[in-house]
C-alpha positions in Angstrom: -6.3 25.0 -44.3 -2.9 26.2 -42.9 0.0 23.7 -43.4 0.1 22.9 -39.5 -3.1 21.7 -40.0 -2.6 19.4 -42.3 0.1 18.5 -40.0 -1.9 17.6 -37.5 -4.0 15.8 -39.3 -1.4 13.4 -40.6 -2.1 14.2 -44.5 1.5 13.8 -45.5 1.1 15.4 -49.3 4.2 13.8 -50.4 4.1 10.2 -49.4 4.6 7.2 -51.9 1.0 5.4 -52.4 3.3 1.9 -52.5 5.2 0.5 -49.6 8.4 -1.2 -49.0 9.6 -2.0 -45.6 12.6 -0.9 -44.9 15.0 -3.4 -43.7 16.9 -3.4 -40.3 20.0 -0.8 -39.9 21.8 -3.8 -38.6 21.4 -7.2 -37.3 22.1 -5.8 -33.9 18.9 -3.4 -34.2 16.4 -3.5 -31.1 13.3 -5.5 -32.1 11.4 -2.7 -30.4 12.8 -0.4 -32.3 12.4 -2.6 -35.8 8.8 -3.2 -34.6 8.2 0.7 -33.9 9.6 1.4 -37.4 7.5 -1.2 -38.9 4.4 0.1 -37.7 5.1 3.7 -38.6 5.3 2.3 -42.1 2.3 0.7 -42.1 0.1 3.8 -41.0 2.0 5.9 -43.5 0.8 3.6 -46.1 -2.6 3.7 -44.8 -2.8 7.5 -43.9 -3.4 7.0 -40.1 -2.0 8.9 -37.6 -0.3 6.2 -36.4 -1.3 2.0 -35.2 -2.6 1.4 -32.4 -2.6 -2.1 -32.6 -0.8 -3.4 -30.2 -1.6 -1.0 -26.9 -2.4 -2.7 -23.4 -6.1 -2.6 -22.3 -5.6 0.4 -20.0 -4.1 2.7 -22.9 -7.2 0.7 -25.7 -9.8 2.4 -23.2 -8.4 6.0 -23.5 -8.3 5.5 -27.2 -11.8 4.6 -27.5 -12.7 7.8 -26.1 -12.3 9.1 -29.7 -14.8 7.2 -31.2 -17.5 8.4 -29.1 -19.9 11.5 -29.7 -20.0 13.9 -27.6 -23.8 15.0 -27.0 -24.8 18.6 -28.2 -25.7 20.7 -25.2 -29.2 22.6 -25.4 -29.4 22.1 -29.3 -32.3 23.7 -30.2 -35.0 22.0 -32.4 -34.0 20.9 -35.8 -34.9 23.4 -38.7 -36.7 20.5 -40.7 -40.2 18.8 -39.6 -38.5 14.6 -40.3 -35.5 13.2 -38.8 -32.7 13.5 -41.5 -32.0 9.9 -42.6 -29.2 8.6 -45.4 -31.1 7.3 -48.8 -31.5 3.7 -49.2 -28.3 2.4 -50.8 -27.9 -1.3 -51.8 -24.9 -1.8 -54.2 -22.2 0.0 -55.7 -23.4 2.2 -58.7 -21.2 2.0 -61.9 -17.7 3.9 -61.8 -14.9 3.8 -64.5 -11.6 4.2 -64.0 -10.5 8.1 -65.1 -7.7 7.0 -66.5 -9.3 4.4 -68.2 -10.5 6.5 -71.4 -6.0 7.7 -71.9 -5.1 3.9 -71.6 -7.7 2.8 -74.4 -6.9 5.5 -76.6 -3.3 4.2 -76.5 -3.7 0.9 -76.6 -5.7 1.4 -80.0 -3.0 3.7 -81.3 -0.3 1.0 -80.8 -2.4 -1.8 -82.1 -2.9 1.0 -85.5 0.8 1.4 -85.5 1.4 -2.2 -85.6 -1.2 -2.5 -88.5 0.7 0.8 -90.5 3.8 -0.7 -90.2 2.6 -4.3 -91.8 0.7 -2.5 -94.2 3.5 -1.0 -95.7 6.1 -3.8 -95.1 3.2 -6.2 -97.2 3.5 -3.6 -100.1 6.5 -2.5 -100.0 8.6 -5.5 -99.2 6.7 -8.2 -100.3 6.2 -9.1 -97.1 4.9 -9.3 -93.4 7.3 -7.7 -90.7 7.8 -11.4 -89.3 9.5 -12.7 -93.2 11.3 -9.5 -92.7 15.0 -9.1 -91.5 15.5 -7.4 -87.8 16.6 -4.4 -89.9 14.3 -4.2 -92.1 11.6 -4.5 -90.0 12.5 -1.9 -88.0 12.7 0.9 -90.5 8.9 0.0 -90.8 8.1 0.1 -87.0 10.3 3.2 -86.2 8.8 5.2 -89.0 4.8 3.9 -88.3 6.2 4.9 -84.5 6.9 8.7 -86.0 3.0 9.0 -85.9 2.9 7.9 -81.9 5.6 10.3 -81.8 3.9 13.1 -82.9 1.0 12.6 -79.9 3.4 12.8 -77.7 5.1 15.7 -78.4 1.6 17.8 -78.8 0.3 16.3 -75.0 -2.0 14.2 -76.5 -2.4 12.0 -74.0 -2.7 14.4 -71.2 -6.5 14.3 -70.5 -9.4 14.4 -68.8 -12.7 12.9 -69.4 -14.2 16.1 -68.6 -12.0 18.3 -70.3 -10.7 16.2 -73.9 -10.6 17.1 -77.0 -9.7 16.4 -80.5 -7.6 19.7 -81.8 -4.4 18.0 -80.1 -5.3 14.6 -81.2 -5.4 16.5 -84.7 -2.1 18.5 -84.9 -0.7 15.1 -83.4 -1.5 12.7 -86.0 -0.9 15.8 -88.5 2.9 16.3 -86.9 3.6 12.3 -86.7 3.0 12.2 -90.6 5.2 15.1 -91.3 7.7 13.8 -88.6 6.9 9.6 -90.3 7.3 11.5 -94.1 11.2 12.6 -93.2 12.1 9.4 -91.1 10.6 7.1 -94.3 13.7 8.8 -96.8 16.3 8.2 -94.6 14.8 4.3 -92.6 13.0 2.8 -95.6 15.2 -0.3 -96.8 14.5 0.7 -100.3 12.7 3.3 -102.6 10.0 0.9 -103.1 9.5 0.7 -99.1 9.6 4.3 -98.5 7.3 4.9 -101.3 4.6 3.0 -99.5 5.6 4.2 -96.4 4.6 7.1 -98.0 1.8 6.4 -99.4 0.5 5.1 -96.4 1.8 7.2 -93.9 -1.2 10.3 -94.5 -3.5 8.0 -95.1 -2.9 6.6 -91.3 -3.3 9.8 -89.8 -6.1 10.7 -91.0 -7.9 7.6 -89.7 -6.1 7.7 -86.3 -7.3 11.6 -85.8 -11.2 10.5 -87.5 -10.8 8.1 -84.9 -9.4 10.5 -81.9 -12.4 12.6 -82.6 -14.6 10.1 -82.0 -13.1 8.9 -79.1 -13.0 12.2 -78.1 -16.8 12.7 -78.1 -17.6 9.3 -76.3 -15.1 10.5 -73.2 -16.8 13.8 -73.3 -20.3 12.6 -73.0 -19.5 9.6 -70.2 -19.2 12.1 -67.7 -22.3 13.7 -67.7 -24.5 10.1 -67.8 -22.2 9.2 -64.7 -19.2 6.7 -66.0 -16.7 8.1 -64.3 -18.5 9.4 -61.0 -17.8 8.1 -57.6 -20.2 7.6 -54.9 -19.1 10.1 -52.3 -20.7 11.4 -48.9 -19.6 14.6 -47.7 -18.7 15.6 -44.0 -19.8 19.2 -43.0 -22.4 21.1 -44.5 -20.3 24.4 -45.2 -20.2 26.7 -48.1 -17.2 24.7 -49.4 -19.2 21.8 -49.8 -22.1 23.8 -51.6 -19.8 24.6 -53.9 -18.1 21.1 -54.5 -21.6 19.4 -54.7 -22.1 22.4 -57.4 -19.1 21.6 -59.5 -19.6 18.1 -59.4 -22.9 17.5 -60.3 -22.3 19.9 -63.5 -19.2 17.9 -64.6 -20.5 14.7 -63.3 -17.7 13.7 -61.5 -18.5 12.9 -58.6 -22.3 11.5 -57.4 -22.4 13.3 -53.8 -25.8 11.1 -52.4 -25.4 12.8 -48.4 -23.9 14.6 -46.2 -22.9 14.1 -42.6 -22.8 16.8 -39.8 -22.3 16.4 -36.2 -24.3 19.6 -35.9 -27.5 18.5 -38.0 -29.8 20.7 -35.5 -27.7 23.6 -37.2 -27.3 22.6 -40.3 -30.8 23.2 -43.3 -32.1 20.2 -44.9 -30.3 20.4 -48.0 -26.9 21.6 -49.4 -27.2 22.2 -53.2 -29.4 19.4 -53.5 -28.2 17.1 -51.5 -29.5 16.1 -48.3 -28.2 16.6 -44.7 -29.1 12.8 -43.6 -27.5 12.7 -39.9 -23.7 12.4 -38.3 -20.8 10.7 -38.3 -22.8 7.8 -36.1 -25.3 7.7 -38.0 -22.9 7.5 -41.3 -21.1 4.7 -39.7 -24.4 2.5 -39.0 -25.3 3.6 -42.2 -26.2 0.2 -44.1 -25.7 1.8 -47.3 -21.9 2.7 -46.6 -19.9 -0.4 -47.9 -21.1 0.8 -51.4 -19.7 4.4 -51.0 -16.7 4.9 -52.9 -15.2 7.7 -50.7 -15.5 10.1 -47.7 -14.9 13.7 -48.5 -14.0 16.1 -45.4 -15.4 19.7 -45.9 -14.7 21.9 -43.5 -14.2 25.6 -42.5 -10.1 26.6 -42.2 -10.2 27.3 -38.8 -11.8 24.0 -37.3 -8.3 22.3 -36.6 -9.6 20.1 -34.0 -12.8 19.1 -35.4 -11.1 18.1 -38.2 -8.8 15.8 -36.1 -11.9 14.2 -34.4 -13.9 13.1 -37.4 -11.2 11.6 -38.9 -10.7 9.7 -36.0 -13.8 8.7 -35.5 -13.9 7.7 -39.5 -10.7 5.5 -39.0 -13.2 2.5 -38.3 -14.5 2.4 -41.6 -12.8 0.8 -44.6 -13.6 3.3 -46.8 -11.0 6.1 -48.4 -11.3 9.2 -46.3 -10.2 12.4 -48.0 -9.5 16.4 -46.9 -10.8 19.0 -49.2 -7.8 21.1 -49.0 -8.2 25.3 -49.4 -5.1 25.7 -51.6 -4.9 26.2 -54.9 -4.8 22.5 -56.6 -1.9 23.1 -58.5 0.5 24.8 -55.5 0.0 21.2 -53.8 2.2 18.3 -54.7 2.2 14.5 -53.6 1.4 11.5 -54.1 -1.2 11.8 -51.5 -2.8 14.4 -53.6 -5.2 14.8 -56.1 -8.2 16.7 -57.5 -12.1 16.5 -57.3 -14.4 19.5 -58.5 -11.9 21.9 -58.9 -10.3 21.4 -55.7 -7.4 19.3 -54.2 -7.7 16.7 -51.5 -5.7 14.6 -49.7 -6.2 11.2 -48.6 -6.6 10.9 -44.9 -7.4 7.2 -43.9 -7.6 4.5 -46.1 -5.6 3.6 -49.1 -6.2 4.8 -52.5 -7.6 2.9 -54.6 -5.3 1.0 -57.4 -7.9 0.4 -60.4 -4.1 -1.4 -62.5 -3.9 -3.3 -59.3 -7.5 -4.4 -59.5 -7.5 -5.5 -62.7 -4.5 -8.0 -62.9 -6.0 -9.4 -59.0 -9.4 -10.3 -60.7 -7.6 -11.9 -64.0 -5.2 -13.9 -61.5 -8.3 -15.1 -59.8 -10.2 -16.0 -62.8 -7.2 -17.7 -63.8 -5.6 -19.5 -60.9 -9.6 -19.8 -59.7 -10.8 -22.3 -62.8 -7.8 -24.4 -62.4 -8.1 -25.1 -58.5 -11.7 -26.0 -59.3 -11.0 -28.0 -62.5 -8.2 -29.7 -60.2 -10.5 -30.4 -56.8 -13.6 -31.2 -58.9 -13.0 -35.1 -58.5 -12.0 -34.6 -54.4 -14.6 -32.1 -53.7 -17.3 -34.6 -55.0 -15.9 -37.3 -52.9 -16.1 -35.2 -49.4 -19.5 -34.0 -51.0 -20.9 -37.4 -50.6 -18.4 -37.9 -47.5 -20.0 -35.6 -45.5 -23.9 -36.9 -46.7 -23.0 -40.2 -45.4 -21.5 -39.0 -42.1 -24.7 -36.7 -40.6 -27.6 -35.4 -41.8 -28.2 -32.1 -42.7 -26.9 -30.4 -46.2 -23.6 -30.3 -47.8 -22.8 -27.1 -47.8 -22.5 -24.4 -44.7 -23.6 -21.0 -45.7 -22.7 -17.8 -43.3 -22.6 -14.6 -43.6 -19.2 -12.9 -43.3 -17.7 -9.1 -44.4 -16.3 -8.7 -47.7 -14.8 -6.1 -49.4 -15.1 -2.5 -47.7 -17.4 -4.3 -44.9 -20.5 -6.0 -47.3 -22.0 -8.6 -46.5 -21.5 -12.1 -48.7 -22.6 -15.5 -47.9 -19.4 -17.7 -47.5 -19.8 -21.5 -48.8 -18.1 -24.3 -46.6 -18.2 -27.6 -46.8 -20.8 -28.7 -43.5 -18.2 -29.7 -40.8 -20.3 -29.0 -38.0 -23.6 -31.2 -36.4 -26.7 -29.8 -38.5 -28.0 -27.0 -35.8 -29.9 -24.0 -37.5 -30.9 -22.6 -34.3 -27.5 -22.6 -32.8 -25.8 -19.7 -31.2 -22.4 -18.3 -33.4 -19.5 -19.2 -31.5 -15.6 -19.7 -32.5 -14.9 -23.2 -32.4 -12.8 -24.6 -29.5 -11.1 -27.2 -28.9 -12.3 -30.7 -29.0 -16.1 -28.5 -29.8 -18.5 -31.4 -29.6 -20.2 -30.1 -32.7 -17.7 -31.4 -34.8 -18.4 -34.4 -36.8 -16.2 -37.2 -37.3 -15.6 -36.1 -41.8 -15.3 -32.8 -40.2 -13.0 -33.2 -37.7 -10.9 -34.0 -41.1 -11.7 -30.9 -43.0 -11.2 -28.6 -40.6 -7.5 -30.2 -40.3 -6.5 -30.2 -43.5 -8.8 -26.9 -44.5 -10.4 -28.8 -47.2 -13.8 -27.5 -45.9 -12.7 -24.1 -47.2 -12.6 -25.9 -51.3 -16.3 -24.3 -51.8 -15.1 -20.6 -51.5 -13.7 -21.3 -54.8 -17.4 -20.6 -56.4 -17.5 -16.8 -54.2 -13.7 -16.1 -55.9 -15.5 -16.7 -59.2 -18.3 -14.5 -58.4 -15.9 -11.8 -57.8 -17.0 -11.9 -53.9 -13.3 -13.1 -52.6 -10.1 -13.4 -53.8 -7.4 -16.0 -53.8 -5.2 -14.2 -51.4 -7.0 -11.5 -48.7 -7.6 -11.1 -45.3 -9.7 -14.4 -44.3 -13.3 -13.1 -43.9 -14.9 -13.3 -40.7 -18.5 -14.1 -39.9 -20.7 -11.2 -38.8 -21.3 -10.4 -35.5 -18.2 -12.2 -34.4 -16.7 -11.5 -30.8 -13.3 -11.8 -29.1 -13.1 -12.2 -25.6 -16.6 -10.7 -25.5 -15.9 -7.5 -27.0 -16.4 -6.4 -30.5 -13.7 -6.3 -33.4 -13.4 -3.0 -33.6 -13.5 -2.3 -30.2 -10.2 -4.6 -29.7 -8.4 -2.9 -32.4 -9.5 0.7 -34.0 -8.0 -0.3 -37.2 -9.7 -3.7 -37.6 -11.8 -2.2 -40.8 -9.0 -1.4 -42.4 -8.8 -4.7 -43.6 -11.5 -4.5 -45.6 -10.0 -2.4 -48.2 -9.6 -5.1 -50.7 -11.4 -8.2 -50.9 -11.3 -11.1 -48.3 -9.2 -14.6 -49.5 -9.2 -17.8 -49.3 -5.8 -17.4 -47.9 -3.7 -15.0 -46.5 -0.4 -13.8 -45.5 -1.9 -14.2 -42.1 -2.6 -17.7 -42.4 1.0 -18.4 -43.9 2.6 -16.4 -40.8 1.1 -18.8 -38.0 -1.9 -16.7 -37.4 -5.0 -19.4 -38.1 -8.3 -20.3 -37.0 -10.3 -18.5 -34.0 -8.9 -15.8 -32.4 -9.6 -16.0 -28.6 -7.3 -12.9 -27.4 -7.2 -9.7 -27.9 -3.8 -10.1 -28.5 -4.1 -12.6 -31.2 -6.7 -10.3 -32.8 -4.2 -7.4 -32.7 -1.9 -10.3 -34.3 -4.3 -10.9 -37.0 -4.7 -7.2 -38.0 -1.3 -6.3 -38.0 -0.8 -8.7 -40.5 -3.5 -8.7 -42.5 -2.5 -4.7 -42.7 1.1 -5.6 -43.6 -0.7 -7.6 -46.6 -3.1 -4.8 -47.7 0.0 -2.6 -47.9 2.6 -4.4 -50.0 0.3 -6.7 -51.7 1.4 -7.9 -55.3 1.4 -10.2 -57.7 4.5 -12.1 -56.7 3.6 -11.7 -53.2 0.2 -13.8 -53.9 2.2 -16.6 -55.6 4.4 -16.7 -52.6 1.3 -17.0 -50.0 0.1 -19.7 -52.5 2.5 -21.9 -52.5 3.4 -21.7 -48.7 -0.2 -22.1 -47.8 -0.5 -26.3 -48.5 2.8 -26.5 -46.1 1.9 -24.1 -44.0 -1.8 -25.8 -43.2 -1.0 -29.4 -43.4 2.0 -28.8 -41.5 0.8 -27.9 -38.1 -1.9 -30.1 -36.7 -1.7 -28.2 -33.2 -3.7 -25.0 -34.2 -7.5 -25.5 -33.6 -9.6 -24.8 -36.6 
């Protein structure tokens, strides 16, 4: 595709995956104009052509115009006998992190280097490196580093699971021994010391590259049982996606399950052996899409403003969009970029997924999780029986709400509401009769939110996310997405039990379409720069922030 294509799609190839917004020019600035900045940030950082977040209703009906499909005029009948349909799909297959197999490998050759460099200081000194002086101990450690060294230099590390092997790993370990050998005359604090230095120094690589090898095969043979694929539907069924669903079911990169085309009447029944299951609407009602990993957009060159249309119309789902790009992988550059069967793409809609990010958010909640609980055990037995006293019906309050990338979960509450299984979902108002007198209280002071702890746990919510909202939830009569065209984009990491929204005044029901527009904007402006410190922050304003204003209706 030409570069003014990609232009006009928005892929910006060299835009920074993280997000940092910029602070006013001056004090003086216009708040219009800080605002518009702001929001051009924030669709940068999600891929998007721009917000439209905050447009009156005459310009939000125009918009919607996008999202609709045009009908086909005089299709003829569809080549197949059965409607196409998308295969049953009802949780997220296994996928590792690619970059997962370079960071064990190096962790495990720092942990070896550690042990070679006590090994040697035991012999040769006497002692472990922690009886040792500072310089002693680091003529052991920079000379067991020589063999880290030598990985380096021979792009050891520079890997992929499909495509790693041990001949590098080899000359490595090889090259740090030599390169360890020289650095052990001149760093040793003794002869005795750089005699077992040495002595051990061979020895070390040897194991490392035995070991290297074996990683080696492991990573090569993960790929083809599926470790490292992603679950990926495809948009177009063109020749360039015959040949991507070719190449990536041989290397195993990728598990390509359907493909989408607006033009199914068109289009045969299969495309390398995967199925032509209906279009973009049907892809969208598709229950099986909260467990797709990612959207790939194949296309011919040419189709400029097809392109522009789907991914408008895919901007309503959480998921990561990405553009099969026609150059040559390695003539494109960015951050925005990488590569999938052979071939670059470029991230359209959606943000990337961080897999380092990930990790330390689930530890945190593990963590921070077990120590809330351990803490409100005592209190959350007390409003336990509270609330059994007060009115009957059951203690807790299960609903169904949308997680991460739009599953559905079953959200635990503490009961606050008269016991009514047949009622009708409705945002609470205020002074909403179906409040009892203990939860009246909760709802106050949030305390009926204590039993989300247990879905944080489970690995269902997070500490710190977007609050989740129930399903089938309405604002001024209209749907979500309907309000705001960006709504799903808050479902591109898991849903909290806090949130930067709820520490910013934006709390309980949402009644207007402008509070909703509210709501998103910030929960966008969470997705975009969230961190570590940035959770601690929203967790210790949240107590003062929710006990500190009784007017908000919740």
């Amino acid at each position: 595709m030409s570069q003014p294509a990609l232009k006009c799609v928005g892929a910006e190839l060299g835009q920074s995956a993280g997000l940092d917004f910029p602070a006013p020019a001056s004090d003086s600035a216009p708040t219009a104009e800080v605002e518009a900045q702001k929001m051009a940030d924030l669709a940068a950082s999600f891929c998007l052509f721009g917000l439209r977040i905050m447009l009156d209703e005459a310009a939000l009906a125009s918009a919607e115009e996008a999202y609709r499909t045009p009908p086909e005029a005089d299709a003829p009948a569809p080549a197949n006998d059965t409607a196409p349909a998308f295969p049953p799909l009802r949780q997220r297959a296994l996928h590792i992190d690619p970059t997962l197999p370079v960071k064990l490998t190096q962790a495990i050759d720092w942990l070896f280097v550690l042990l070679v460099a006590e090994l040697a200081a035991l012999w040769g000194a006497g002692g472990g490196l922690a009886y040792l002086s500072i310089s002693q101990a680091f003529g052991f450690l920079a000379t067991a580093l020589c063999l880290k060294a030598g990985f380096w230099i021979t792009d050891a590390y520079r890997f992929t699971p499909g495509r790693v092997g041990a001949e590098r790993a080899m000359g490595g370990a090889a090259l740090g021994a030599v390169i360890g050998l020289a650095a052990s005359a001149l760093l040793a604090p003794d002869a005795r010391s750089a005699a077992a230095l040495a002595a051990t120094l061979p020895l070390a690589a040897l194991l490392l590259a035995g070991i290297h090898a074996a990683l080696a095969l492991w990573i090569r043979a993960a790929p083809k049982a599926g470790a490292f694929a992603e679950t990926i539907v495809l948009i177009g069924a063109t020749p360039t996606a015959e040949r991507l669903v070719a190449r990536a079911t041989k290397s195993g990169e990728a598990r390509i399950i359907a493909i989408a085309d607006d033009r199914c009447a068109r289009s045969p029944a299969q495309v390398a052996g995967a199925p032509v299951a209906g279009n973009v609407e049907a892809l969208l009602a598709w229950e099986g899409l909260p467990h797709v990993d990612r959207i790939v957009i194949t296309v011919t060159q040419k189709a400029e403003a097809r392109v522009r249309a789907i991914i408008e119309r895919l901007r309503v789902a959480p998921n990561r969009v990405d553009l099969l790009l026609d150059y040559q992988t390695l003539s494109v550059r960015g951050a925005g970029v990488e590569r999938l069967g052979g071939a670059g793409v470029a991230c359209v809609s959606g943000r990337p997924r961080n897999y380092g990010r990930a990790l330390t958010k689930r530890t945190q909640d593990v963590i921070f999780g077990s120590a809330l609980l351990a803490l409100f055990a005592l209190p959350m037995l007390i409003i336990a029986a509270a609330i059994k006293f007060d009115s009957r019906g059951p203690v807790f309050y299960r609903q169904q709400r949308h997680g991460f990338n739009n599953r559905i979960i079953t959200v635990l509450k503490f009961r606050s509401m008269k016991h009514d299984p047949g009622a009708p979902l409705a945002q609470v108002q205020s002074g909403d009769p179906r409040i009892t007198r203990v939860g009246a209280w909760l709802r106050r002071t949030s305390l009926d939110e204590l039993p989300q702890l247990f879905n944080v746990l489970k690995g269902e919510m997070s500490l710190v996310g977007p609050r989740p909202h129930a399903v089938g939830m309405k604002t001024a009569d209209r749907e979500l997405n309907q309000i705001v065209a960006e709504y799903a984009q808050r479902h591109c990491v898991k849903p909290g039990l806090t949130g930067w929204a709820q520490v910013n005044g934006s709390r309980g029901p949402v009644h207007t379409a402008q509070a909703l527009r509210r709501r998103v904007q910030l929960d966008l402006e969470y997705v975009a720069k969230a961190s570590f410190w940035l959770d601690v922050q929203i967790l210790l304003r949240t107590a003062p922030a929710l006990l500190g204003d009784a007017k908000v209706t919740r």
